[in-house]
BAKE-955955 format. One record per atom (N, C-alpha, C, O): residue in three letters; atom name; x, y negated, z. Coordinates in pm, 1 decimal, m for minus. Each point is the difference from the previous one (the first is absolute). Last residue first. Example, Ala and Ser with C-alpha at 12.3 -4.5 7.8 and 13.67 -1.06 7.14 Angstrom:
@rest = SER atom = N c1 = 1285.0 c2 = 225.0 c3 = 708.0
@rest = SER atom = CA c1 = 82.0 c2 = m119.0 c3 = 6.0
@rest = SER atom = C c1 = m77.0 c2 = m109.0 c3 = 73.0
@rest = SER atom = O c1 = 50.9 c2 = m110.8 c3 = 16.9
@rest = ALA atom = N c1 = m21.9 c2 = 682.8 c3 = m23.9
@rest = ALA atom = CA c1 = m89.0 c2 = m119.0 c3 = 0.0
@rest = ALA atom = C c1 = 90.0 c2 = m120.0 c3 = 0.0
@rest = ALA atom = O c1 = 103.6 c2 = 1.9 c3 = 66.5
END
This chain:
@rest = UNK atom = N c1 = 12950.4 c2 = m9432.4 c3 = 9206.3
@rest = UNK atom = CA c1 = 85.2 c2 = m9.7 c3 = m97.2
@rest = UNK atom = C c1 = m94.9 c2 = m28.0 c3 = m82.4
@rest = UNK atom = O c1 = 25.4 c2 = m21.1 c3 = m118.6
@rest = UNK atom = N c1 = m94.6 c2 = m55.9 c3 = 610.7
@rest = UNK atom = CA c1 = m24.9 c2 = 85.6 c3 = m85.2
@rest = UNK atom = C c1 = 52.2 c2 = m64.5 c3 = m143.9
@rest = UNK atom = O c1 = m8.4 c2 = m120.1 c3 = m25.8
@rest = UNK atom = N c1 = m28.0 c2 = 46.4 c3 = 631.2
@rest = UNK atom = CA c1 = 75.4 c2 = m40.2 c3 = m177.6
@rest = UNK atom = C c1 = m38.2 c2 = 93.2 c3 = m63.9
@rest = UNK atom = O c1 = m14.7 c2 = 104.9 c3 = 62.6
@rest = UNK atom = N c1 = m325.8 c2 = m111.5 c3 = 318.1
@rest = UNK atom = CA c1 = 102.6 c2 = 17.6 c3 = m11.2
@rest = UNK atom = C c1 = 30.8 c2 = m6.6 c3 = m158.3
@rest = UNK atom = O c1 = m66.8 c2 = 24.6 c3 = m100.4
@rest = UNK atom = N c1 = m323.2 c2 = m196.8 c3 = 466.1
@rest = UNK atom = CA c1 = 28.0 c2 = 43.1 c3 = m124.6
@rest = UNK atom = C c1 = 101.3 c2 = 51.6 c3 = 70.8
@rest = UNK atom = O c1 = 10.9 c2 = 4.8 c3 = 122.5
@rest = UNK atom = N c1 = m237.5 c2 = m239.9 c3 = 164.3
@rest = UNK atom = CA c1 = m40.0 c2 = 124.1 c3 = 22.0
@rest = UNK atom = C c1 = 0.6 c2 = 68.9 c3 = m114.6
@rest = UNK atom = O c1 = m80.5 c2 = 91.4 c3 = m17.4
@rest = UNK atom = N c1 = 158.3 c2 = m547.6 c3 = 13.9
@rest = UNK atom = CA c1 = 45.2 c2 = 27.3 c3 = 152.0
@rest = UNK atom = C c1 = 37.9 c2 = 171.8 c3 = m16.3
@rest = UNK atom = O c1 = 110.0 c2 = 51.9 c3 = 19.5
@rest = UNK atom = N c1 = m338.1 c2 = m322.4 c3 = m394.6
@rest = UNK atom = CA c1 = 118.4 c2 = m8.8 c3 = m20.3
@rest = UNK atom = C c1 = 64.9 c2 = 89.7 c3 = 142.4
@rest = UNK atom = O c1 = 91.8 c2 = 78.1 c3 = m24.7
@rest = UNK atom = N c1 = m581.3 c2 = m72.5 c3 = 15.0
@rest = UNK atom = CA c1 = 49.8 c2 = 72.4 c3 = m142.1
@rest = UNK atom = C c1 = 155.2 c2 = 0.0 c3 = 26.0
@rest = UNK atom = O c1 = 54.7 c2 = 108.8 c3 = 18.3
@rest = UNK atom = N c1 = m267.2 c2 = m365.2 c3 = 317.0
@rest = UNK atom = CA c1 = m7.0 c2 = 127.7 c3 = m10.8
@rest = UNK atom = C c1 = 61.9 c2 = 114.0 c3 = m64.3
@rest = UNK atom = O c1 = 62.1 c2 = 98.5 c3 = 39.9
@rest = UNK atom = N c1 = m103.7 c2 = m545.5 c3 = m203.1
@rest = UNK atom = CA c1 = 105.2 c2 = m14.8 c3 = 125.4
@rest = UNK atom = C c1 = m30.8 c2 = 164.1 c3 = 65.3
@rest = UNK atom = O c1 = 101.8 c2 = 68.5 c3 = m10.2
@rest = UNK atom = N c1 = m424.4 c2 = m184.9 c3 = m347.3
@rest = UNK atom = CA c1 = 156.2 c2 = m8.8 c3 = m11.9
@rest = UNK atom = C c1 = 111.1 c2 = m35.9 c3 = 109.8
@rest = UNK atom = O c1 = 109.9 c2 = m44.4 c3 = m33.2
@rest = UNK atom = N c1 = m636.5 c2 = 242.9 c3 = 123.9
@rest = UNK atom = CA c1 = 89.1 c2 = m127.9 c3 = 4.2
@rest = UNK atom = C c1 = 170.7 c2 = 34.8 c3 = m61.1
@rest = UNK atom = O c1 = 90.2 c2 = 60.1 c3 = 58.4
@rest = UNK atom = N c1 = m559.9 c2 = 168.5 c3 = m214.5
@rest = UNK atom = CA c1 = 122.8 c2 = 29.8 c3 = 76.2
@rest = UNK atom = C c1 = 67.6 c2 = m93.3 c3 = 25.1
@rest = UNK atom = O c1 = 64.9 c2 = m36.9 c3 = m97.9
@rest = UNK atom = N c1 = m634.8 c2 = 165.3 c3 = m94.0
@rest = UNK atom = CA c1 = 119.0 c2 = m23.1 c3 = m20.2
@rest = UNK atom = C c1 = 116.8 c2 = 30.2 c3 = 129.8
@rest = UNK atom = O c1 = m28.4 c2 = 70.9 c3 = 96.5
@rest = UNK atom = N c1 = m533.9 c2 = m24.5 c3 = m339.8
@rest = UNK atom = CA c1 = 122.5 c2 = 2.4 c3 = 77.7
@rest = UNK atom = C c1 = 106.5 c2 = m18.8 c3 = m22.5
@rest = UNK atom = O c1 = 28.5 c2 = 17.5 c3 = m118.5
@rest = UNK atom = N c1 = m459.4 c2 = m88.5 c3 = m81.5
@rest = UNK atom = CA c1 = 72.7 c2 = m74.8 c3 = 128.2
@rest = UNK atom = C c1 = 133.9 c2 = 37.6 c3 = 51.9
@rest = UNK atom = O c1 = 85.7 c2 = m67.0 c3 = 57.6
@rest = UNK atom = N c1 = m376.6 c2 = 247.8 c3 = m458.7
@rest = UNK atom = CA c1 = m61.3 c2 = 11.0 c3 = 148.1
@rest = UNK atom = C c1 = 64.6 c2 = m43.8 c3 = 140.3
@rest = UNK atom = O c1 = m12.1 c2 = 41.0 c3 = 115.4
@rest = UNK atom = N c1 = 334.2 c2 = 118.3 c3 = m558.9
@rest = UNK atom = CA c1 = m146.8 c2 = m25.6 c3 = m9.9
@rest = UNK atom = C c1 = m85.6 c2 = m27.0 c3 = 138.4
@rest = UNK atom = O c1 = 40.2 c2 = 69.6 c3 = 93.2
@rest = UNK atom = N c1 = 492.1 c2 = m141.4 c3 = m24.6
@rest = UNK atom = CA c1 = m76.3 c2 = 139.1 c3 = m69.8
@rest = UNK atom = C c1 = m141.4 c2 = m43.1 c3 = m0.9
@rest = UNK atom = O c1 = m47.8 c2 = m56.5 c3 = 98.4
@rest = UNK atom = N c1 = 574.8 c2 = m183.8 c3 = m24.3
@rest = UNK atom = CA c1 = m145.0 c2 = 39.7 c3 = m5.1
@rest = UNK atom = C c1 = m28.3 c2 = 78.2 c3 = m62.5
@rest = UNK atom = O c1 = 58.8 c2 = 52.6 c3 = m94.6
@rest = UNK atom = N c1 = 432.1 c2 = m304.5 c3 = 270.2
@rest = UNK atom = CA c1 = m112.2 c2 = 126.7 c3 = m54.6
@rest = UNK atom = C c1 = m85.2 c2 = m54.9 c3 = 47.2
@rest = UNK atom = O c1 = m2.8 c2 = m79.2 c3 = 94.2
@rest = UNK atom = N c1 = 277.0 c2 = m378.3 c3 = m159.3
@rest = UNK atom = CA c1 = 7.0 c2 = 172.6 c3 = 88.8
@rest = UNK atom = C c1 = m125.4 c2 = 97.3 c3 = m104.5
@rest = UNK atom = O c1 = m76.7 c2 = m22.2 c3 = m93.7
@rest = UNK atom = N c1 = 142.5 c2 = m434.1 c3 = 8.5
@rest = UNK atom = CA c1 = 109.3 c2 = m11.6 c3 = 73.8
@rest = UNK atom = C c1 = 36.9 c2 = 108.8 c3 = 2.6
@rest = UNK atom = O c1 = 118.2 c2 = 28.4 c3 = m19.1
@rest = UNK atom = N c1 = m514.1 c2 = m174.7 c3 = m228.3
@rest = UNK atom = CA c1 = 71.2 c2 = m96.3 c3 = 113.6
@rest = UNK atom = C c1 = 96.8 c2 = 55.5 c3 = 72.1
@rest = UNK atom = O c1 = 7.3 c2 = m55.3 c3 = 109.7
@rest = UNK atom = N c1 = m150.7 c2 = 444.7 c3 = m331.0
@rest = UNK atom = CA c1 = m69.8 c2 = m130.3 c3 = m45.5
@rest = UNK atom = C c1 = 16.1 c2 = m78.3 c3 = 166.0
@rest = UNK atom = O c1 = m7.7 c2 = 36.1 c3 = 117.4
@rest = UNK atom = N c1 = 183.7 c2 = 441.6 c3 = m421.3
@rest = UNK atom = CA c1 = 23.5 c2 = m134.0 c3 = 84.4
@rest = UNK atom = C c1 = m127.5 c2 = m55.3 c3 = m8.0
@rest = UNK atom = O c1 = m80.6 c2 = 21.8 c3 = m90.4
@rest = UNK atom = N c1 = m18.6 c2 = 507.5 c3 = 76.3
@rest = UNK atom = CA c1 = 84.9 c2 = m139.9 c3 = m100.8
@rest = UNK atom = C c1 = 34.9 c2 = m98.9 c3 = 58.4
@rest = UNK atom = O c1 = m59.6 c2 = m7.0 c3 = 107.4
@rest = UNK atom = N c1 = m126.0 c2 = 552.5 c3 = m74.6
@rest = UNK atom = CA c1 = 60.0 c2 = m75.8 c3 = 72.5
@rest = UNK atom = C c1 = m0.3 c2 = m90.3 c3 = m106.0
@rest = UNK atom = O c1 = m5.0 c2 = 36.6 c3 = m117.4
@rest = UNK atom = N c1 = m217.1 c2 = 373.4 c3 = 49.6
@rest = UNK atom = CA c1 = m56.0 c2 = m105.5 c3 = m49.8
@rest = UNK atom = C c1 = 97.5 c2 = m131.4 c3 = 56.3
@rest = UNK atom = O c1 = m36.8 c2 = m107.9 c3 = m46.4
@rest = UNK atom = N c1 = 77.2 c2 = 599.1 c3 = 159.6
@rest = UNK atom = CA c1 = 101.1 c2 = m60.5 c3 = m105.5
@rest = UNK atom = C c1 = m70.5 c2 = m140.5 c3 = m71.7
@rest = UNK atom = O c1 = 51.5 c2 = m49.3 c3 = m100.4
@rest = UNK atom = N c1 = m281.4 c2 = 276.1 c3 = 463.0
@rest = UNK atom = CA c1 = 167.4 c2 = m37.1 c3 = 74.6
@rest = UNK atom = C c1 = 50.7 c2 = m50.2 c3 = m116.2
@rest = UNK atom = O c1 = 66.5 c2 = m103.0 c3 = 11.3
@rest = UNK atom = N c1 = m464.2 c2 = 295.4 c3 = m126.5
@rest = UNK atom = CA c1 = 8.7 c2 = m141.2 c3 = 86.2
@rest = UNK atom = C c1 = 114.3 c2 = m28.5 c3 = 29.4
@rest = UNK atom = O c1 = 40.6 c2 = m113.6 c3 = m24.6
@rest = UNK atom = N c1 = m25.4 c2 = 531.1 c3 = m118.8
@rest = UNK atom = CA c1 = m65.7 c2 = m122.8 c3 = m88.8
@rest = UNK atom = C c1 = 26.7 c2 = m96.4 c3 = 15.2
@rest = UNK atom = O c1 = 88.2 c2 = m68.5 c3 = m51.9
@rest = UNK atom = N c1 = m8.7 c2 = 388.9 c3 = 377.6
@rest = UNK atom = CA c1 = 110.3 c2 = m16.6 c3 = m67.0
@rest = UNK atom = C c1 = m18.5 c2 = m138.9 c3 = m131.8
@rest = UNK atom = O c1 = 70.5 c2 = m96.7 c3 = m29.0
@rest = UNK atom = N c1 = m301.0 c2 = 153.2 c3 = 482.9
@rest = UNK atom = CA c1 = m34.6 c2 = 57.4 c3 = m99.1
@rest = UNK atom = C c1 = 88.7 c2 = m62.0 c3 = m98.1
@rest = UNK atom = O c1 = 1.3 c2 = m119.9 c3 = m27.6
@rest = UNK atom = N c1 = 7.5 c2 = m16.0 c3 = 426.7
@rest = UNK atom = CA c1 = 35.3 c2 = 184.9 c3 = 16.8
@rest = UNK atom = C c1 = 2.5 c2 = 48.4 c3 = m136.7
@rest = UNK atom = O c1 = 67.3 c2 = 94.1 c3 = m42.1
@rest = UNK atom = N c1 = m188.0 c2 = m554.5 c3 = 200.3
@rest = UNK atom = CA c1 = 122.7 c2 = 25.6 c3 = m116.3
@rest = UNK atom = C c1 = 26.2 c2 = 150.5 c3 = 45.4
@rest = UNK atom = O c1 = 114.2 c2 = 44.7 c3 = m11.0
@rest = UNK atom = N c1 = m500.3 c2 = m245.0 c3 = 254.7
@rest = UNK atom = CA c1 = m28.7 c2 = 23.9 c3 = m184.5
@rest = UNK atom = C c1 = 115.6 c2 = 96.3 c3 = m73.9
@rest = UNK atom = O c1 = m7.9 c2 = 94.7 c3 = m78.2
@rest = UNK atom = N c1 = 85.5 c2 = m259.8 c3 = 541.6
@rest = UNK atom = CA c1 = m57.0 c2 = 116.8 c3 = m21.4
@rest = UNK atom = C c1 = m38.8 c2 = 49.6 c3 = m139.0
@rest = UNK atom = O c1 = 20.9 c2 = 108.1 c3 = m55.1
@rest = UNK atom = N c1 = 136.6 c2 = m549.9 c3 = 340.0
@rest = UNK atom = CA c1 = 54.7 c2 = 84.3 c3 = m97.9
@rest = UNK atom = C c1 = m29.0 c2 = 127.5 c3 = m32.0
@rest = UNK atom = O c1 = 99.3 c2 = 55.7 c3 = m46.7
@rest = UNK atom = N c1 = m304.8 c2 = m286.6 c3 = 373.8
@rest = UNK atom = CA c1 = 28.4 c2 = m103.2 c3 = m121.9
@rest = UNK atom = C c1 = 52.4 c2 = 56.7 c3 = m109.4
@rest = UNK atom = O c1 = m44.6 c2 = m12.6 c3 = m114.0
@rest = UNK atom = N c1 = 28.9 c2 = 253.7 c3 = 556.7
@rest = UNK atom = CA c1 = m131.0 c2 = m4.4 c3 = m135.1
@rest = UNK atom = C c1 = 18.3 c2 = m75.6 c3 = m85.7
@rest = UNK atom = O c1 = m32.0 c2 = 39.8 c3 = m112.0
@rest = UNK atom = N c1 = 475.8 c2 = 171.8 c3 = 293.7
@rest = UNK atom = CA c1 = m87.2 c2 = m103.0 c3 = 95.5
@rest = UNK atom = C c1 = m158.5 c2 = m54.7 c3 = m138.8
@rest = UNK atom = O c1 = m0.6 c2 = m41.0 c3 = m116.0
@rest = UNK atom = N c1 = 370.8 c2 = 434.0 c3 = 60.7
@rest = UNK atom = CA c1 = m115.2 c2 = m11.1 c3 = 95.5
@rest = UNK atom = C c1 = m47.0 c2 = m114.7 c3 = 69.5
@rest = UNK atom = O c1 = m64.8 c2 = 3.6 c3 = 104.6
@rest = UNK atom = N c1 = 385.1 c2 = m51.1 c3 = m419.7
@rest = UNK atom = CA c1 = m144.0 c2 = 102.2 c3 = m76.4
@rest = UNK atom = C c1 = m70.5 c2 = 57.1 c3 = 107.0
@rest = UNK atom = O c1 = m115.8 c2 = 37.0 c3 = m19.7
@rest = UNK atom = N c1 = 585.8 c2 = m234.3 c3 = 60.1
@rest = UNK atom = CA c1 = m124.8 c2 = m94.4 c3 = m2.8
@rest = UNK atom = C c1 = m124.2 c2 = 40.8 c3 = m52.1
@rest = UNK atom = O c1 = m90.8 c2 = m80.3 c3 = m21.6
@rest = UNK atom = N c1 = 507.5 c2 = 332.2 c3 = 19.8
@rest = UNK atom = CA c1 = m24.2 c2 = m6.6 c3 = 125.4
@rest = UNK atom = C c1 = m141.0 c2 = m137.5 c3 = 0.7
@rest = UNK atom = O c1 = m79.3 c2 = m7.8 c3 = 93.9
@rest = UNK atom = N c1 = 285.9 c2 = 126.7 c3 = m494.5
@rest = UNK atom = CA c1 = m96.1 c2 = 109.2 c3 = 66.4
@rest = UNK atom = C c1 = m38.8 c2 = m21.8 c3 = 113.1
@rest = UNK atom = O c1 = m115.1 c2 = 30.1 c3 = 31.7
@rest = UNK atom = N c1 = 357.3 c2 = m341.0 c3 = m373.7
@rest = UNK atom = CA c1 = m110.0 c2 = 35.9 c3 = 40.5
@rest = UNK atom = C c1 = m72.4 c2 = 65.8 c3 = 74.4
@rest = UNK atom = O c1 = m115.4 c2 = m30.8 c3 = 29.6
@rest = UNK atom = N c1 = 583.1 c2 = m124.2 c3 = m143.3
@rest = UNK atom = CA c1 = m35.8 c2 = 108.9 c3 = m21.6
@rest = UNK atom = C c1 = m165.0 c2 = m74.7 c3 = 58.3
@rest = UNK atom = O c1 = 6.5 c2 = m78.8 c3 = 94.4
@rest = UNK atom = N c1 = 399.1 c2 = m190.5 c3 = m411.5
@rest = UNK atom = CA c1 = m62.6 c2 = m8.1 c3 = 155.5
@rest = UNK atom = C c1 = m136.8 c2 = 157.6 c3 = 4.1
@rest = UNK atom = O c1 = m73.4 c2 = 19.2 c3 = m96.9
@rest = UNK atom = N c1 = 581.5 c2 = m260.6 c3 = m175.1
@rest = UNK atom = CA c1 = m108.5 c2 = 147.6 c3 = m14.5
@rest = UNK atom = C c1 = m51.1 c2 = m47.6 c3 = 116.4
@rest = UNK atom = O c1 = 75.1 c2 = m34.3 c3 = 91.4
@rest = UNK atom = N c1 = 197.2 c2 = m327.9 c3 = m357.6
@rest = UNK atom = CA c1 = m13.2 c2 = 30.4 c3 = 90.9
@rest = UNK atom = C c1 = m100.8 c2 = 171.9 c3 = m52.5
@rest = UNK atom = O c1 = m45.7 c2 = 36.1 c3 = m108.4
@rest = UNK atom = N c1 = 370.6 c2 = m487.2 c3 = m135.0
@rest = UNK atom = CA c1 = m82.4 c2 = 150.2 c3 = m24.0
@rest = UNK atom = C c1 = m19.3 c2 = 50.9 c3 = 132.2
@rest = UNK atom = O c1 = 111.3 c2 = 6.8 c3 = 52.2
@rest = UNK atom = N c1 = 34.4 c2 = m539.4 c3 = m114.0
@rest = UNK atom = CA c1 = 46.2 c2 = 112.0 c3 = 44.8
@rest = UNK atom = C c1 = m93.9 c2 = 139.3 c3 = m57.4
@rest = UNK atom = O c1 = m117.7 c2 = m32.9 c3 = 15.1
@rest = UNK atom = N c1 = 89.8 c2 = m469.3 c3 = m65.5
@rest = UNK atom = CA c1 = 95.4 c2 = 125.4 c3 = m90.7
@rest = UNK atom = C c1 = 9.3 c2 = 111.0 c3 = m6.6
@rest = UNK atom = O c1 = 23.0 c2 = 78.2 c3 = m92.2
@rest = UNK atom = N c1 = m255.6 c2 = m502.7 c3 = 344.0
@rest = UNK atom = CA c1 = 121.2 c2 = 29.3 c3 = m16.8
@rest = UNK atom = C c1 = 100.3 c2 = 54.4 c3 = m102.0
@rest = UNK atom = O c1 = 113.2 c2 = m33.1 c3 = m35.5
@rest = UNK atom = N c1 = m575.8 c2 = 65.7 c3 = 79.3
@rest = UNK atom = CA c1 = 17.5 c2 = m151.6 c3 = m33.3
@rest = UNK atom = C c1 = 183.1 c2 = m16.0 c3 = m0.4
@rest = UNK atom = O c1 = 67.8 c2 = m50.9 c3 = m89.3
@rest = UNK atom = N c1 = m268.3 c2 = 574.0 c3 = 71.9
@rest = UNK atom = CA c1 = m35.2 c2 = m86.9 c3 = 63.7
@rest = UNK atom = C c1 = 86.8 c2 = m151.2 c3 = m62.1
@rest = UNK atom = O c1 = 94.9 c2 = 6.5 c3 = m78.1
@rest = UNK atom = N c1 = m264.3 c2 = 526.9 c3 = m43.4
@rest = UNK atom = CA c1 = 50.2 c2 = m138.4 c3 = 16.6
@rest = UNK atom = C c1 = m24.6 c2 = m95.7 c3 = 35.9
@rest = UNK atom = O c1 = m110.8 c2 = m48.9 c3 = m22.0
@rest = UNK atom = N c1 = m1.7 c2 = 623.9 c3 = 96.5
@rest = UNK atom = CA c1 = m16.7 c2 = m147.8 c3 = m2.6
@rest = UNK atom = C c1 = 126.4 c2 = m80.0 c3 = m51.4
@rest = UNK atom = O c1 = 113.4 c2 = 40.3 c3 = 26.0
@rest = UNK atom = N c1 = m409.4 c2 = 448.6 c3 = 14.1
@rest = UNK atom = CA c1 = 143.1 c2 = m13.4 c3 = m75.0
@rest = UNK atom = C c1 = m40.2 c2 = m221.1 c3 = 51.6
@rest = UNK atom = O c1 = m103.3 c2 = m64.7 c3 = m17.1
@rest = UNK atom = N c1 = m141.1 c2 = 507.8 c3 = 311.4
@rest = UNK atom = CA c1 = m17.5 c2 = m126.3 c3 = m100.3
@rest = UNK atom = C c1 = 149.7 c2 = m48.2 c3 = m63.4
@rest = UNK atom = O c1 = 98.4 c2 = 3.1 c3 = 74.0
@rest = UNK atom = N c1 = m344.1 c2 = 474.4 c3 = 108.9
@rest = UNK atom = CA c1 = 101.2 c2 = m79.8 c3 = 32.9
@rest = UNK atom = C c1 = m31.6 c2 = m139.2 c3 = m95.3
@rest = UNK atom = O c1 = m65.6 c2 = 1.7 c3 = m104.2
@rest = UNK atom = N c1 = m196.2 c2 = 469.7 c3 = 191.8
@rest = UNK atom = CA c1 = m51.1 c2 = m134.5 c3 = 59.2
@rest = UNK atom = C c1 = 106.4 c2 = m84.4 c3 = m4.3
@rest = UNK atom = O c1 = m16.4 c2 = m79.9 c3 = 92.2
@rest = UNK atom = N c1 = 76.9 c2 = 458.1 c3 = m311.6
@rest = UNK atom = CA c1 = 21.8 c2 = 19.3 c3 = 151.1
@rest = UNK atom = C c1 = m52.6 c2 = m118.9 c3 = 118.0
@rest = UNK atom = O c1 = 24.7 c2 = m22.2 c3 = 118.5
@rest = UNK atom = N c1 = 83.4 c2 = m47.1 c3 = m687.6
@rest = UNK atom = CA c1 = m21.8 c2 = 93.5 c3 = 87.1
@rest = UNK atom = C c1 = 11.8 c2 = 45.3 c3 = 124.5
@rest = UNK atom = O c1 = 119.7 c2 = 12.5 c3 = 25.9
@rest = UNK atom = N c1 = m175.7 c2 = m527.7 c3 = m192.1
@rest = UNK atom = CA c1 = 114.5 c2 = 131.1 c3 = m64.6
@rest = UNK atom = C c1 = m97.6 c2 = 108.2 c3 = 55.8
@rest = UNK atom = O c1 = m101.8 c2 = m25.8 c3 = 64.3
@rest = UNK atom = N c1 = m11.5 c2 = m487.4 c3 = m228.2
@rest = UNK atom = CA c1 = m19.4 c2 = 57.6 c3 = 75.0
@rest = UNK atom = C c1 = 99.7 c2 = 172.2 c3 = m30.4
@rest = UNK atom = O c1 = 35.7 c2 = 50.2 c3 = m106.5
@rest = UNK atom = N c1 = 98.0 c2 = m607.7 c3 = 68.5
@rest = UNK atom = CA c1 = m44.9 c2 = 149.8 c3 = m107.4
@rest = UNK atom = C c1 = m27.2 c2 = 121.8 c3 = 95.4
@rest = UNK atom = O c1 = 91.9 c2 = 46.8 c3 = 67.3
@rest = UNK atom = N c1 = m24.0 c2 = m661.0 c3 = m77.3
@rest = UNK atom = CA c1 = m45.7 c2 = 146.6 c3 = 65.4
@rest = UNK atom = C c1 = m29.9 c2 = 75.3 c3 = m124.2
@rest = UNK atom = O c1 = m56.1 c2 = m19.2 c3 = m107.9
@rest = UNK atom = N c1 = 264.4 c2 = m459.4 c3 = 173.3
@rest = UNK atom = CA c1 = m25.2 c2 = 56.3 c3 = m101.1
@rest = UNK atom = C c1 = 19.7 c2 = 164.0 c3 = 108.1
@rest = UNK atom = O c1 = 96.6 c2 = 49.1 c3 = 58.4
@rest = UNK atom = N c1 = 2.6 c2 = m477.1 c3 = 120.8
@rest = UNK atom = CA c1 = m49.3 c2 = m76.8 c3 = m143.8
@rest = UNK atom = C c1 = m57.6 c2 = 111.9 c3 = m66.0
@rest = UNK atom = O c1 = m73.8 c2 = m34.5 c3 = m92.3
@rest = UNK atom = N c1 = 82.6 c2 = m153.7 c3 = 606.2
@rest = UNK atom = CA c1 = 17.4 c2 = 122.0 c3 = m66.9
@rest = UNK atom = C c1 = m9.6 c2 = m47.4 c3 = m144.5
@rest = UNK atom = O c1 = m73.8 c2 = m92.1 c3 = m34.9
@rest = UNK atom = N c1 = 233.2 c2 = m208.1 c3 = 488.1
@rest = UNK atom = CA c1 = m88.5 c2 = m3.6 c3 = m96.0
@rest = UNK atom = C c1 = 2.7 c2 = 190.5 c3 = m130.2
@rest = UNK atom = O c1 = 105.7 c2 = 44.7 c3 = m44.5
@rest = UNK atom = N c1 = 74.6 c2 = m378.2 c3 = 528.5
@rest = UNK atom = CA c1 = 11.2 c2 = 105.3 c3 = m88.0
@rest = UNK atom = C c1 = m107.6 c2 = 30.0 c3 = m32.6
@rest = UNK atom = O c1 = m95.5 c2 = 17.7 c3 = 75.6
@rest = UNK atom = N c1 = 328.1 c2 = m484.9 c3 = 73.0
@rest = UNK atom = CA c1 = m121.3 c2 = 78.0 c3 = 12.5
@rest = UNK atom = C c1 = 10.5 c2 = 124.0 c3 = m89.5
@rest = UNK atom = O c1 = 31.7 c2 = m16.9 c3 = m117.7
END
């Protein structure tokens, strides 16, 4: 089961991730900022409030990202 252990929100809406594995992943954000759920995180603020909890991202007010999403629609990152 892939599991996220540790988000750092970046510039450009990008997310720095680790994951249960090991692996360091970058997953971009932007293209998900137009669906309303995600709309808050326009706001760079908000966007940098990201943290694990149970598994994957969240952000204040419910929202969140299925870690299988997160891992699919990343790339390796050093």
């Amino acid at each position: 089961m892939i599991e996220v252990r540790s988000v750092e929100a970046l510039s450009g809406y990008e997310l720095a991730l680790t994951f249960n594995s090991g692996e360091r992943r970058r997953f971009d954000m932007r293209p998900y900022l137009r669906y309303p759920v995600f709309r808050r995180l326009e706001n760079p603020g908000y966007f940098a409030l990201a943290r694990v909890d149970y598994g994957t991202v969240t952000w204040p007010g419910h929202i969140d990202i299925a870690p299988e999403t997160l891992y699919e629609g990343s790339v390796p990152w050093a």
